[in-house]
C-alpha positions in Angstrom: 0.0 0.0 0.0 1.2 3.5 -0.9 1.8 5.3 2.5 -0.3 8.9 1.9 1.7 12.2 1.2 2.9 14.2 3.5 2.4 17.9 2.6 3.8 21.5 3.7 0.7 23.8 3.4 1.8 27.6 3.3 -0.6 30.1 3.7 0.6 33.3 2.0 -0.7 36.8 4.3 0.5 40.3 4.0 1.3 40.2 7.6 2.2 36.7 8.3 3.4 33.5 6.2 1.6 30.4 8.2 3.2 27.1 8.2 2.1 23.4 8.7 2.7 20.1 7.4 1.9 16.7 8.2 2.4 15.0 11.8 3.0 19.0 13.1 0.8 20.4 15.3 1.8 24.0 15.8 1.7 26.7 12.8 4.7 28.3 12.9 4.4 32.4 11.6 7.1 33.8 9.3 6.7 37.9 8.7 6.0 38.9 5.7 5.0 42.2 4.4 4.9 44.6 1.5 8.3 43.8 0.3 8.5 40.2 0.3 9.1 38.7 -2.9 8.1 35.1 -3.8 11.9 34.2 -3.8 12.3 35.2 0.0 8.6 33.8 1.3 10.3 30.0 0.1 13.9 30.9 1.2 11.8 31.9 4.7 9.7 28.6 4.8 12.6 26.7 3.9 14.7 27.9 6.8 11.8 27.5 9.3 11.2 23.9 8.3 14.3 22.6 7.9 14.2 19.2 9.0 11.0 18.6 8.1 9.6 15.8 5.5 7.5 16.3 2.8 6.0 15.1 -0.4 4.3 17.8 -1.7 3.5 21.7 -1.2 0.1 23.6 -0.8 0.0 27.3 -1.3 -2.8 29.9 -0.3 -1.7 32.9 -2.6 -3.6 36.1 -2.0 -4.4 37.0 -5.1 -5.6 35.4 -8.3 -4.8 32.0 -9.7 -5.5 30.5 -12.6 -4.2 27.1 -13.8 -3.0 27.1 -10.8 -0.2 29.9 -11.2 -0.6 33.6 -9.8 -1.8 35.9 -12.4 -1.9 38.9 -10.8 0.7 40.2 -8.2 -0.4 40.2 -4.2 -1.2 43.9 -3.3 0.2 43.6 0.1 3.0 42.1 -0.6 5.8 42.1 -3.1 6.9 41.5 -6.7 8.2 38.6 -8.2 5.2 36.2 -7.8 3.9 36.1 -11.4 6.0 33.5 -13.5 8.1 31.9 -10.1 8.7 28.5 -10.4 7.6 27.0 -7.1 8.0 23.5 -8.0 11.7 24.4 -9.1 12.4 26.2 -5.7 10.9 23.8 -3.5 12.2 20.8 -5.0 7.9 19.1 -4.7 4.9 19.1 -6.5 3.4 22.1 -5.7 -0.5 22.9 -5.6 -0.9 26.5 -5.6 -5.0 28.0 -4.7 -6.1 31.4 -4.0 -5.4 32.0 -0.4 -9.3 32.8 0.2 -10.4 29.9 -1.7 -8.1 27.4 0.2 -9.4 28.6 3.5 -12.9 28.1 2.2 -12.3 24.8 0.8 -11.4 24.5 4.9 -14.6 25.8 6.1 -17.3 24.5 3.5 -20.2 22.2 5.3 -22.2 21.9 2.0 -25.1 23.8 0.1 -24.4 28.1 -0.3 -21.9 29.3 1.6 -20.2 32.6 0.8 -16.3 33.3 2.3 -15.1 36.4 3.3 -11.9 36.5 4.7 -11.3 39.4 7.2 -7.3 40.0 7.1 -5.0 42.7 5.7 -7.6 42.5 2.6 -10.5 40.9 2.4 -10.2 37.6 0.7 -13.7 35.8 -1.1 -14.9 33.0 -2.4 -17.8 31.2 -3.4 -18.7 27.3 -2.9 -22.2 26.4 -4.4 -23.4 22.7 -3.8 -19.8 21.6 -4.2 -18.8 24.1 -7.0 -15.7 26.5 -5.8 -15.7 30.1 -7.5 -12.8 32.2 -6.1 -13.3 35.6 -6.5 -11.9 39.1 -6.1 -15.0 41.4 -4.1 -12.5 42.8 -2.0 -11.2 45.1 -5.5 -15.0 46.1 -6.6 -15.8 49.7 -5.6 -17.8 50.2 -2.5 -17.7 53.7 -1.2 -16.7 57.0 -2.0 -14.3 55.7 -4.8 -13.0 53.3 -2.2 -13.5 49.5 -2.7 -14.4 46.9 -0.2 -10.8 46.1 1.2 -10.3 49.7 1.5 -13.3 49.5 4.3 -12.9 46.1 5.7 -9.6 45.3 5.2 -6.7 46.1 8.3 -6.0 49.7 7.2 -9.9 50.1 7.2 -10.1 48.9 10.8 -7.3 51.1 11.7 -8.6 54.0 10.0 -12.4 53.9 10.8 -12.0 52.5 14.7 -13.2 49.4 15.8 -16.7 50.3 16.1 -17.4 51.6 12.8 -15.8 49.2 11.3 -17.9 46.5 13.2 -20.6 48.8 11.4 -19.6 48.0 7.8 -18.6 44.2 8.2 -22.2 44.4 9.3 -23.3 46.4 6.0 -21.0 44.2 3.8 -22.0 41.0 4.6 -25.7 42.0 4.2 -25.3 43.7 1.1 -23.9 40.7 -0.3 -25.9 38.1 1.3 -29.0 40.2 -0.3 -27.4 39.9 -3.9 -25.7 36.5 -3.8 -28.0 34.7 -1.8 -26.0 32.2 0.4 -27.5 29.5 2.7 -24.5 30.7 4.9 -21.5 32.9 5.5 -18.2 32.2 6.9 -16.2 35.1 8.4 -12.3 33.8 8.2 -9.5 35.8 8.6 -7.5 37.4 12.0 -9.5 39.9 12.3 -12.8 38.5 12.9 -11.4 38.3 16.8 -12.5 42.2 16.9 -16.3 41.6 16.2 -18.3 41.2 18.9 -20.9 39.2 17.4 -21.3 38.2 14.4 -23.8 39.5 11.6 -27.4 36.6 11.0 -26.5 34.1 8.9 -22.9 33.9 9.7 -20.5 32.0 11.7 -16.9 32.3 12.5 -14.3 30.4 10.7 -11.0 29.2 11.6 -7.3 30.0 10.5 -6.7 26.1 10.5 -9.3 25.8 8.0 -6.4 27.2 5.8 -4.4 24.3 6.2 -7.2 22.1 6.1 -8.1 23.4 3.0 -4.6 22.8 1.8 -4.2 18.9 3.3 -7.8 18.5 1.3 -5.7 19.9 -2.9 -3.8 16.3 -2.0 -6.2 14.4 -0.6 -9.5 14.8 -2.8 -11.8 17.5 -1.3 -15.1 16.5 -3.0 -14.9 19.8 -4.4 -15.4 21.0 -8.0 -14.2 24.4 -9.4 -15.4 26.7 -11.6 -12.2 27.7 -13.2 -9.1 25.9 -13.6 -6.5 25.3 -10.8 -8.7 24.9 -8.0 -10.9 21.6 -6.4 -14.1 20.9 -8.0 -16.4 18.8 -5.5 -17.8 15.2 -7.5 -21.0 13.5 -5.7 -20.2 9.8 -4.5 -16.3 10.3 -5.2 -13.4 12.5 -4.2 -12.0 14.7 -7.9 -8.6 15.6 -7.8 -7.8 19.1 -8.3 -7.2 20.2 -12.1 -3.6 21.6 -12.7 
């Protein structure tokens, strides 16, 4: 019998790189920031897990993917992500996701759900009865020629005070649960520790459901995507991710 992979799930942040792999138990947090290049977030896992073993490499990537490669680079972080060779500079297979996606793939219990990840942006994404749509509502314009992120995001919390920013998460999520319709929301992300409840229809998510999300690209999710390079769900059978 084949023993089962061992994989190193990475999940990419503007403030943090967050690392776990199989048989670990504790994330460990690498900085990361605006100028962090793709080049020096692997040279940073690399040196934080060395003497680990692994088979294979998950990546949450905060911005978006398609056939599984970054198209676009992170805005909070820095250049050099578009075109990198992951595969090449870690030596493994690599499975790379939108980071919002991957943390939804995490949270998903079946039927509607809408993900909103509350973090340095605000990461999204979209699972309907097994079908995964990443997507990118943190960019759309919101207010006063300011998008969504620019509200909800951590330089929105920092700039608009706690409260009001409660406020809009508030506003957000029912604006879009009025014109996307899901059964539920999950609220992900660091910063859903500084709501003090949580809007109807929505429940709090988990940072480990990052690297759930990321154990699940190697193990067959059950999930389907919409676009290339991310899990599609398959009733009665587990699909393997599309490359």
């Amino acid at each position: 019998m084949t023993p089962p992979l061992r994989v190193l799930v990475i999940d990419v942040g503007g403030t943090h790189v967050k690392v776990l792999a199989t048989g670990k138990t504790d994330p460990v947090k690498i900085p990361s920031g605006p100028t962090m290049s793709a080049a020096a977030m692997v040279a940073a896992v690399q040196k934080a897990t060395q003497g680990w073993r692994y088979d294979v490499v998950s990546i949450g990537y905060p911005s978006p993917v398609l056939h599984g490669r970054p198209v676009q680079e992170p805005v909070n972080l820095g250049k050099g992500w578009v075109g990198f060779d992951f595969e090449r500079a870690f030596g493994h297979p690599v499975k790379l996701l939108n980071d919002a996606a991957m943390q939804a793939l995490g949270s998903y219990d079946g039927g509607r759900m809408l993900f909103l990840g509350l973090g340095t942006g605000l990461g999204s994404a979209m699972i309907v009865d097994g079908e995964l749509e990443p997507m990118e509502l943190g960019h759309l314009p919101y207010r006063k020629g300011r998008t969504y992120e620019d509200y909800l995001g951590e330089k929105g919390r920092q700039k608009l005070g706690k409260k009001r920013w409660r406020e809009q998460v508030f506003r957000v999520v029912k604006e879009l649960q009025g014109a996307l319709e899901p059964g539920y929301v999950v609220l992900g992300g660091g910063n859903v520790r500084h709501l003090r409840t949580l809007p109807p229809g929505c429940r709090a998510g988990a940072n480990a459901n990052a690297f759930k999300g990321g154990f699940l690209l190697w193990k067959g999710s059950g999930v389907r995507a919409t676009r290339p390079g991310t899990p599609r769900r398959t009733e009665g059978r587990a699909a393997r991710p599309r490359s």
